[in-house]
C-alpha positions as CSV (number, residue, x, y, z in Angstrom):
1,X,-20.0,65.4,-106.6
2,X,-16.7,67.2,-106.2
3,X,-16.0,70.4,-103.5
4,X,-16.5,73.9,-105.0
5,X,-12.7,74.1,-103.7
6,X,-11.5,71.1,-105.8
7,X,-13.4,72.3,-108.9
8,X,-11.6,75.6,-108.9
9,X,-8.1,73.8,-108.0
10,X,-9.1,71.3,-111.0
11,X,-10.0,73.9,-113.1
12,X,-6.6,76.2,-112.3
13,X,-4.4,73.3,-113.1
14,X,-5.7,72.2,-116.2
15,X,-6.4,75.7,-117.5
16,X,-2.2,75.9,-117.1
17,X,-1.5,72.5,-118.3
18,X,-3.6,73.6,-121.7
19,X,-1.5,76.7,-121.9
20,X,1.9,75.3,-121.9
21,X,1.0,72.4,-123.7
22,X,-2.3,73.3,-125.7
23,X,-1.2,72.1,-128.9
24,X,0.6,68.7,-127.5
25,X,-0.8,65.6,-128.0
26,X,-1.6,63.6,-124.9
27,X,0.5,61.0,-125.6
28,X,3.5,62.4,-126.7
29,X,4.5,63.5,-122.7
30,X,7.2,61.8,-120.9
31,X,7.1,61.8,-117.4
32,X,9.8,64.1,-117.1
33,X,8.2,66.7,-118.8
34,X,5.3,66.3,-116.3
35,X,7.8,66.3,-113.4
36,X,9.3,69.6,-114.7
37,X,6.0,71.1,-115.0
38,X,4.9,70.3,-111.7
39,X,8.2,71.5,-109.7
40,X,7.3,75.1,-111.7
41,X,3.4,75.4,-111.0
42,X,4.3,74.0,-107.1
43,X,7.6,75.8,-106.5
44,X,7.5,77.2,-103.0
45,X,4.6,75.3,-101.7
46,X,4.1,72.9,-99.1
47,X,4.9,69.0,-100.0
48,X,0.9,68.9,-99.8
49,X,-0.1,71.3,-102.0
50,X,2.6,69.7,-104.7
51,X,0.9,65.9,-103.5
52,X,-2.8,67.6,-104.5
53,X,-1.4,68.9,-108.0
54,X,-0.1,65.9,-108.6
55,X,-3.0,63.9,-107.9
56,X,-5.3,65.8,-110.1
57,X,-2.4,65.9,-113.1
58,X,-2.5,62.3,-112.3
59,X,-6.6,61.8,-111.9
60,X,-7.0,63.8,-115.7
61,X,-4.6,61.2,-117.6
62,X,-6.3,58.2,-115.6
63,X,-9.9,59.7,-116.6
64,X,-8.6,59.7,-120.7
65,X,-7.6,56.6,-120.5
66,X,-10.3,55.3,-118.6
67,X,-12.7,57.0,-121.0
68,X,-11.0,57.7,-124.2
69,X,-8.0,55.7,-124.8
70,X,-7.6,52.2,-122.9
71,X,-4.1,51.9,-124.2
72,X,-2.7,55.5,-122.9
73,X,0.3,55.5,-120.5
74,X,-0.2,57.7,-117.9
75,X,3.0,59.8,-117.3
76,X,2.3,60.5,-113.9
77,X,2.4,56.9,-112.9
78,X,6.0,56.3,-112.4
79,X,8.3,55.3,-109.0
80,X,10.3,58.1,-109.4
81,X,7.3,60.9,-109.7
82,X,5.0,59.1,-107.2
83,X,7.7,59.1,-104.6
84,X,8.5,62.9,-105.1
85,X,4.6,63.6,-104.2
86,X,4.4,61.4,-101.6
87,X,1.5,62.7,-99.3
88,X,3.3,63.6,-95.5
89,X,2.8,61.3,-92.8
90,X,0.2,61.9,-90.8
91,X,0.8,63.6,-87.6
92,X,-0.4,62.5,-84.6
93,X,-1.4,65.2,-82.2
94,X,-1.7,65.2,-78.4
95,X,-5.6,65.9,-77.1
96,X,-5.3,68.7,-74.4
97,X,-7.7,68.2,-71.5
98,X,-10.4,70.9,-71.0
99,X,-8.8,72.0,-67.5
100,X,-5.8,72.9,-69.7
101,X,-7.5,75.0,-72.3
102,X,-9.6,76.4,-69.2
103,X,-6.1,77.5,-67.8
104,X,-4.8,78.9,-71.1
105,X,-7.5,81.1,-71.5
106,X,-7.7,82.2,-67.8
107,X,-3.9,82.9,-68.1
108,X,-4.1,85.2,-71.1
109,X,-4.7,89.0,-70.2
110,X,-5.1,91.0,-73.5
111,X,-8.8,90.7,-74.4
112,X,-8.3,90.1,-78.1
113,X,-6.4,87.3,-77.4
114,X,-8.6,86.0,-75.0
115,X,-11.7,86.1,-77.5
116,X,-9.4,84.0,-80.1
117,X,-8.8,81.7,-77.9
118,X,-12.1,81.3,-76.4
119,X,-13.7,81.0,-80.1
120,X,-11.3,78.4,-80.8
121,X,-12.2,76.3,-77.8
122,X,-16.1,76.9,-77.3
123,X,-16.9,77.4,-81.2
124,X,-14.3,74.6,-82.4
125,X,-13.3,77.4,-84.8
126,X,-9.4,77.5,-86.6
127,X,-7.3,79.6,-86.8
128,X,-8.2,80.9,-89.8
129,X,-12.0,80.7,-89.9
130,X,-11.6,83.0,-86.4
131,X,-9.7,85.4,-88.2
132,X,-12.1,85.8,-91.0
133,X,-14.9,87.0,-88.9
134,X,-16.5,90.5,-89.4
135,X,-19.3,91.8,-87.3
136,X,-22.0,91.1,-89.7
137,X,-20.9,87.3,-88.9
138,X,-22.1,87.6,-85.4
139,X,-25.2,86.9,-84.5
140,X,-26.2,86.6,-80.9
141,X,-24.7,83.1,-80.3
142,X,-24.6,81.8,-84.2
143,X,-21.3,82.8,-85.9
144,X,-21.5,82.2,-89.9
145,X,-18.1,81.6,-91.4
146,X,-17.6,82.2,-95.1
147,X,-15.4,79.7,-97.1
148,X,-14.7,77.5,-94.5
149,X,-11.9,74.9,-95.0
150,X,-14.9,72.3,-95.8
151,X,-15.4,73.8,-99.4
152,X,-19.0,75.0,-98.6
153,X,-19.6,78.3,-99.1
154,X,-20.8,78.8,-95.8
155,X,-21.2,76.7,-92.3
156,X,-22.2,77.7,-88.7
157,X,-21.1,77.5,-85.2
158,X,-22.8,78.4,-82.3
159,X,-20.7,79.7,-78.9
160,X,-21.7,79.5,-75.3
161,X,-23.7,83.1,-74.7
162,X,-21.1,84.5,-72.5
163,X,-18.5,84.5,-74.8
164,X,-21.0,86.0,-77.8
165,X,-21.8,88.7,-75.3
166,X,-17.8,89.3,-74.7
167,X,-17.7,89.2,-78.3
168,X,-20.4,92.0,-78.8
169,X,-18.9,94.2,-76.5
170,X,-15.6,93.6,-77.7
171,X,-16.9,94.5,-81.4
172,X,-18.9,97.8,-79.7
173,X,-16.0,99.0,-78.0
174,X,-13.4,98.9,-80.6
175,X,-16.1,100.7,-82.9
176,X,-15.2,97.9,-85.3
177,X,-17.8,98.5,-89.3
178,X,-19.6,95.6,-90.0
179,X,-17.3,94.4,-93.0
180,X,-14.3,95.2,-91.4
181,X,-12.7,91.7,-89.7
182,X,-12.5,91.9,-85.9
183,X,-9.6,90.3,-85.5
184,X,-7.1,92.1,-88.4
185,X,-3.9,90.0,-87.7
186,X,-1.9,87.6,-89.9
187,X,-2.3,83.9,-89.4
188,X,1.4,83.7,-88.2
189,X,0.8,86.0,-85.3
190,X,-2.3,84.2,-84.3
191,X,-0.6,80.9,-84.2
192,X,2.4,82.7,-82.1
193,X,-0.5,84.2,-80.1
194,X,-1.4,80.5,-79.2
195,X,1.9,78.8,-78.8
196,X,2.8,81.5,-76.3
197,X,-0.2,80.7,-74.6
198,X,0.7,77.4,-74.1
199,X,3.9,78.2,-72.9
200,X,2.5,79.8,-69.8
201,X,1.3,76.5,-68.7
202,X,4.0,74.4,-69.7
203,X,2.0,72.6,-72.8
């Protein structure tokens, strides 16, 4: 059974396919139409969001033919489109040792940034799932996090109890409402936030 992520992503695609081309029989596209129409629903993303359209433009014509029509030519499948949406390599990244991350998060003196950090290390949290936390997410040591990069609805972490009871008081003394995120910054100034951190100690 597919992700409730890919459903939705499945479903936006071919809801746009059927209104450019609702009236087009399957058959009649060249691949160059299909290229042109993926460079205008995936202009300005990353090379892996246009890979992922692709793929599903590409799964839909391999399912009719797999299904309906043995004889159908899929337009997707040609050198020239395949190597346009090309999935990036794989990059490797560099573990850091605990003593490190220890140092980091010693070395960092506003508390905010300090209580990202920490929930990154000690929950195994991202970026973005830290960022999305509201007070009515925190419970004791259990943190819930709500669309989580997994395509569950929901998943949860648990943190070591001294850094759920900075958390608390960090939530109390910023007088933050229970809906409201505790952490309102961008993603880009998190990330910053991070890199800067591991400036200080030469990582």
């Amino acid at each position: 059974m597919h992700k409730k992520n890919t459903v939705k992503a499945y479903e936006a695609l071919l809801s746009r396919f059927c209104q450019d081309f609702g009236e087009r029989s399957l058959d009649s596209f060249t691949s160059d139409e299909i290229l042109e129409f993926l460079n205008k629903i995936t202009e300005g993303t990353k090379q892996q969001t246009k890979r992922i359209r692709y793929s599903h433009l590409s799964a839909f014509f391999n399912f009719v033919r797999t299904n309906i029509d043995q004889s159908f030519q899929n337009p997707c499948d040609t050198p020239i489109l395949r190597k346009m949406f090309k999935a990036k390599p794989i990059t490797s990244w560099d573990i850091i040792e605990k003593d490190v991350i220890d140092e980091i998060i010693f070395k960092t003196d506003k508390p905010r940034n300090r209580l990202i950090l920490e929930l990154m290390a000690r929950g195994g949290m991202r970026v973005g799932e830290v960022l999305k936390l509201t007070p009515r997410d925190v419970q004791d040591r259990k943190l819930t996090l709500r669309d989580p990069k997994s395509g569950k609805e929901r998943e949860h972490v648990f943190i070591p109890q001294k850094v759920a009871d900075r958390l608390k008081e960090y939530i109390r003394d910023k007088g933050i409402q229970p809906d409201l995120r505790i952490f309102p910054i961008c993603y880009e100034a998190a990330r910053t936030m991070v890199k800067k951190g591991g400036d200080k100690v030469g990582t």
